[in-house]
C-alpha positions as CSV (number, residue, x, y, z in Angstrom):
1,X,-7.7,-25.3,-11.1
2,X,-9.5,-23.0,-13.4
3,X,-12.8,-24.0,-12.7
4,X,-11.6,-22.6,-8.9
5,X,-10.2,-19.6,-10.5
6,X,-13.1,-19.2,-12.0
7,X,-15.5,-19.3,-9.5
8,X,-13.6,-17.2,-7.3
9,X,-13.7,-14.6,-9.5
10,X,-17.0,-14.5,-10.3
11,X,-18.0,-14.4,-6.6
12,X,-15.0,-11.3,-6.1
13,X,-16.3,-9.5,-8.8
14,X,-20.1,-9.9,-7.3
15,X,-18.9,-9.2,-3.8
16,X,-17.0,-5.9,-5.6
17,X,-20.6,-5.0,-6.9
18,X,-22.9,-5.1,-4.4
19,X,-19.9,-3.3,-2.1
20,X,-19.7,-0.4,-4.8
21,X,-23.5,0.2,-5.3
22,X,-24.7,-0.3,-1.7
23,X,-21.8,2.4,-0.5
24,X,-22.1,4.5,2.4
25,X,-20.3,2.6,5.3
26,X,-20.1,-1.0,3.2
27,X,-17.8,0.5,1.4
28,X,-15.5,2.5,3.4
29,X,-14.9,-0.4,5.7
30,X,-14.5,-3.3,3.0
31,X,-12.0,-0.5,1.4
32,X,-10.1,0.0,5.2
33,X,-10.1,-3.9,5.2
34,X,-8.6,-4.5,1.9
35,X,-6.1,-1.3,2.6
36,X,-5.0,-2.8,6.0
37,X,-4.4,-6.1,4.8
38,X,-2.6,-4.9,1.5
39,X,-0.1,-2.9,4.2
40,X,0.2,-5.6,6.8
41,X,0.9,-8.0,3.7
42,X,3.6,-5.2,2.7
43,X,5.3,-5.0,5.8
44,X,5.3,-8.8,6.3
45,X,7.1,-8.8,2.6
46,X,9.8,-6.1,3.0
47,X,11.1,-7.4,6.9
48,X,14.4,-7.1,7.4
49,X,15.3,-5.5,3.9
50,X,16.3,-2.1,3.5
51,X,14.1,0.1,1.3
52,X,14.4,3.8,0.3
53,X,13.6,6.8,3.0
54,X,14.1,3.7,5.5
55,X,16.1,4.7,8.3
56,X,19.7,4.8,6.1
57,X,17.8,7.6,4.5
58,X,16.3,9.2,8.0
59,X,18.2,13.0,8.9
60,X,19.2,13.6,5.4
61,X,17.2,17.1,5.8
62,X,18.6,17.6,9.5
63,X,21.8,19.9,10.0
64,X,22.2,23.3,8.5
65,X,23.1,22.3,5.3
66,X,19.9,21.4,2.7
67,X,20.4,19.8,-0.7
68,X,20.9,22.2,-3.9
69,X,19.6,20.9,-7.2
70,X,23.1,22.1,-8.8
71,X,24.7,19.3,-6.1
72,X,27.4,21.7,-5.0
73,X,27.7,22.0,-1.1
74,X,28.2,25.4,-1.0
């Protein structure tokens, strides 16, 4: 199990190099791929559960009224 660990590091943290100093378009799409994967893995994690400025949250700005820092209505 380390020994895996291990390795797998090692190789990340080679593959993280040569992404970084070759640059240019490497890197922008390895950093879209990462990004895209880190958001589909987010969305896959919080479906079905409410989270805050989800849609309970959505028209809180709408209307005449906006908020006041004091909290009064008025």
């Amino acid at each position: 199990m380390f020994k895996t660990r291990l390795l797998s590091g090692i190789l990340l943290v080679i593959i993280a190099l040569a992404t970084i100093i070759s640059g240019d378009y490497v890197l922008f799409f390895t950093l879209l791929a990462v990004s895209l994967i880190g958001m589909r893995e987010l969305y896959r994690a919080m479906k079905g559960k409410a989270c805050a400025g989800g849609p309970q949250v959505k028209g809180w700005y709408s209307g005449s009224q906006q908020p006041s820092l004091s909290g009064s209505t008025a």
